[in-house]
PASENU-179844 format. One record per residue: residue number from 1; chain; x, y, z of N, C-alpha, C, O in turn. Coordinates in steps of 0.02 Angstrom, whole numbers, m for minus. Layout:
BEGIN
+-----+--------+--------+--------+--------+--------+--------+--------+--------+--------+--------+--------+--------+--------+
: num : cadena :   n.px :   n.py :   n.pz :  ca.px :  ca.py :  ca.pz :   c.px :   c.py :   c.pz :   o.px :   o.py :   o.pz :
+-----+--------+--------+--------+--------+--------+--------+--------+--------+--------+--------+--------+--------+--------+
: NUM :      A :      X :      Y :      Z :      X :      Y :      Z :      X :      Y :      Z :      X :      Y :      Z :
...
+-----+--------+--------+--------+--------+--------+--------+--------+--------+--------+--------+--------+--------+--------+
***
This chain:
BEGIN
+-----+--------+--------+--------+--------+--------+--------+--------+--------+--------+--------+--------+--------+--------+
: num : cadena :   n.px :   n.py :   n.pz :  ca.px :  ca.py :  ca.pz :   c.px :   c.py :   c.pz :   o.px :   o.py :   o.pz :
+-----+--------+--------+--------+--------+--------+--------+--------+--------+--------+--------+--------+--------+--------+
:   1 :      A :   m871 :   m866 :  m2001 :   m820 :   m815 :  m1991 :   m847 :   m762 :  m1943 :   m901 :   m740 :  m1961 :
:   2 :      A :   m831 :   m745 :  m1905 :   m832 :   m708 :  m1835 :   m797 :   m630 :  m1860 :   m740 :   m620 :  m1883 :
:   3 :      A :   m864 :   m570 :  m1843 :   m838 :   m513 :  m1857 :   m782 :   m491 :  m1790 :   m781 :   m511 :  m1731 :
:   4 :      A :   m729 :   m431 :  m1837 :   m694 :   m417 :  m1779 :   m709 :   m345 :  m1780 :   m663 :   m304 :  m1781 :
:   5 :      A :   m766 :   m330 :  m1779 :   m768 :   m262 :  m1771 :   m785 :   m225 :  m1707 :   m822 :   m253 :  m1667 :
:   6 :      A :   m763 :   m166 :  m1694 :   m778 :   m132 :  m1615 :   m847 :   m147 :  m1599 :   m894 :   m145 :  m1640 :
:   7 :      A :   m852 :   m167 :  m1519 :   m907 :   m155 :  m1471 :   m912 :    m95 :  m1450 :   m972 :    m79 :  m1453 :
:   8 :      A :   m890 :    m67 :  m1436 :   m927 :    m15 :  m1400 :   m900 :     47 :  m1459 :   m842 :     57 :  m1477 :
:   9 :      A :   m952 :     77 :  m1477 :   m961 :    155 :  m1519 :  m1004 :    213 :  m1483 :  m1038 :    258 :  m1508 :
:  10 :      A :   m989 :    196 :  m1412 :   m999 :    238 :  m1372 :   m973 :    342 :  m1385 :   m953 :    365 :  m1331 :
:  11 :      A :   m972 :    368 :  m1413 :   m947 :    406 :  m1422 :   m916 :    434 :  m1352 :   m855 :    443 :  m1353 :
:  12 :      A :   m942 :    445 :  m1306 :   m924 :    469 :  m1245 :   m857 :    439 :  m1221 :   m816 :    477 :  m1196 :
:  13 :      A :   m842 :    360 :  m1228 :   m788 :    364 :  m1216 :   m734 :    327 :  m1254 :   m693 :    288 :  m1230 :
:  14 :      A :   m741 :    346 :  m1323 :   m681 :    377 :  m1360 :   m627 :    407 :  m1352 :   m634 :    449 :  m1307 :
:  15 :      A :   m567 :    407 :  m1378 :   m534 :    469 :  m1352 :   m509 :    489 :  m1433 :   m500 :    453 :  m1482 :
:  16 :      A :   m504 :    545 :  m1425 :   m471 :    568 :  m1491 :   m398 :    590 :  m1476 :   m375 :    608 :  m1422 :
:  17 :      A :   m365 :    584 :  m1542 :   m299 :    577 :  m1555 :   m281 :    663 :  m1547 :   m321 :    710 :  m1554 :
:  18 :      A :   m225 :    666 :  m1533 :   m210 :    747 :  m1525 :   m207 :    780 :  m1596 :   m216 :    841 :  m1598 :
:  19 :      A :   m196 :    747 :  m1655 :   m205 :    811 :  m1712 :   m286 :    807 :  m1722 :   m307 :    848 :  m1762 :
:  20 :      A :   m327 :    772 :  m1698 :   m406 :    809 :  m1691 :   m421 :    852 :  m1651 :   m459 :    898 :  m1667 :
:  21 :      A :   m387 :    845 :  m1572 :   m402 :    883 :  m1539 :   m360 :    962 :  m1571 :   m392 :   1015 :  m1569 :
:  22 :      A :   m283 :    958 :  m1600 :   m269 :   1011 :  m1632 :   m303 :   1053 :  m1699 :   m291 :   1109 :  m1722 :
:  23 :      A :   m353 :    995 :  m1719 :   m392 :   1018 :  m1778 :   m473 :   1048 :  m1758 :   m512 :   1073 :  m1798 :
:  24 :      A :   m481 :   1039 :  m1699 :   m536 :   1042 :  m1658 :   m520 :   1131 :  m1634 :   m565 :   1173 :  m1636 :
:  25 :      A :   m463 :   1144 :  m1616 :   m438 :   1192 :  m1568 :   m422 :   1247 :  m1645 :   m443 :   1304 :  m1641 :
:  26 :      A :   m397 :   1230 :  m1690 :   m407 :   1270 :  m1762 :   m469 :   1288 :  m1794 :   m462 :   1325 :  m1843 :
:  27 :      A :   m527 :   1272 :  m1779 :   m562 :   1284 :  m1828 :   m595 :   1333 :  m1776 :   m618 :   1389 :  m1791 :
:  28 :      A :   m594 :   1306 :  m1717 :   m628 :   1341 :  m1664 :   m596 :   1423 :  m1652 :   m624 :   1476 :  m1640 :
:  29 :      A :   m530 :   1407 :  m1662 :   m475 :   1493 :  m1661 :   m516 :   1517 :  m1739 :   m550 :   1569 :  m1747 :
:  30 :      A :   m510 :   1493 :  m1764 :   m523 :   1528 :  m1842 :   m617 :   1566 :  m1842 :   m635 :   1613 :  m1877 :
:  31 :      A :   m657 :   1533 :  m1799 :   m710 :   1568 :  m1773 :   m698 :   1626 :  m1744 :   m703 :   1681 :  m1771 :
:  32 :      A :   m684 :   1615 :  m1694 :   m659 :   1684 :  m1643 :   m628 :   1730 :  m1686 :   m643 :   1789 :  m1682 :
:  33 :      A :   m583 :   1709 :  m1730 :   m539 :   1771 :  m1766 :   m601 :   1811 :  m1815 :   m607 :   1872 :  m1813 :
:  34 :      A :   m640 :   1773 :  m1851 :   m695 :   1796 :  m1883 :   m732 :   1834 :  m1864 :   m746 :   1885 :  m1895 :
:  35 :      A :   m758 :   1819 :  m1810 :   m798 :   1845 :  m1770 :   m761 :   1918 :  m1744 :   m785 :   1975 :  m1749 :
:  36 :      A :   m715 :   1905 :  m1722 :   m669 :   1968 :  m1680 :   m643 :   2015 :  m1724 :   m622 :   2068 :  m1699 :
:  37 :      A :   m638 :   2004 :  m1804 :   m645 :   2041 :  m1860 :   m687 :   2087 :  m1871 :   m669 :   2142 :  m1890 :
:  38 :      A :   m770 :   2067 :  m1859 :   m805 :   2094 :  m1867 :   m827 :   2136 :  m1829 :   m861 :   2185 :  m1844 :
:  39 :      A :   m809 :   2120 :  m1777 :   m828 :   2168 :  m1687 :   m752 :   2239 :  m1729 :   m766 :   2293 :  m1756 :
:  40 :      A :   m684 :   2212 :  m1717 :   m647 :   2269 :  m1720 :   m686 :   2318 :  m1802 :   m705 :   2376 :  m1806 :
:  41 :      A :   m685 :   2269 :  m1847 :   m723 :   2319 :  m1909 :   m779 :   2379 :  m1890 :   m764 :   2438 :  m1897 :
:  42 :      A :   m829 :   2364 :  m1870 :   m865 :   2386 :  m1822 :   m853 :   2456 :  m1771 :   m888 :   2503 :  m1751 :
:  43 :      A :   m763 :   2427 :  m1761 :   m788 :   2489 :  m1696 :   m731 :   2525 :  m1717 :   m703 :   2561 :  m1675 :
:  44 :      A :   m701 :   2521 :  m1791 :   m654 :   2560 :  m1840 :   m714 :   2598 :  m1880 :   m701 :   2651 :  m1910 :
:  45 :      A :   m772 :   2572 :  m1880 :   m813 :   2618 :  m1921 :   m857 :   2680 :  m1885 :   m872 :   2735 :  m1907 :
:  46 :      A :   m871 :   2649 :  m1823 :   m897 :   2680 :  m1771 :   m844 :   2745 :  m1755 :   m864 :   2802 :  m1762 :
:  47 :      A :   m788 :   2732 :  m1737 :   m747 :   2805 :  m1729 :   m720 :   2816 :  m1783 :   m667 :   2847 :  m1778 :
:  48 :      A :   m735 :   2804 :  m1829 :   m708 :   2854 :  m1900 :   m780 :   2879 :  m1918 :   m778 :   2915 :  m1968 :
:  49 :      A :   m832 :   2874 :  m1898 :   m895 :   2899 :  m1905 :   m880 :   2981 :  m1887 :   m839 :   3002 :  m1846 :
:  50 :      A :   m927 :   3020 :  m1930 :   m917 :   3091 :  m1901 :   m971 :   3096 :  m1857 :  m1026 :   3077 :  m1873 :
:  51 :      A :   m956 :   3128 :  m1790 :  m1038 :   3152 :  m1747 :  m1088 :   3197 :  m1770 :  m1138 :   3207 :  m1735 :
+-----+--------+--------+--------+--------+--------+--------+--------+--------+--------+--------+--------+--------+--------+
***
């Protein structure tokens, strides 16, 4: 019996399906928002600071 499984597992040229690339593009926004949370927190504390 003869496997039928993929030759090439090349990762490079794969292509991924668009809800990975949409799940790719979500997790990646959800960084930035985290991140950009902490920068605006930051500079809400900075000018509510007294001199």
């Amino acid at each position: 019996m003869k496997d039928k499984r993929p030759v090439n597992l090349d990762i490079g040229t794969m292509r991924l399906p668009i809800t990975a690339w949409a799940s790719i593009a979500h997790r990646a926004s959800g960084v930035f928002l985290f991140a950009g949370m902490a920068v605006l927190i930051w500079a809400l504390d900075a000018s509510l600071a007294s001199p």
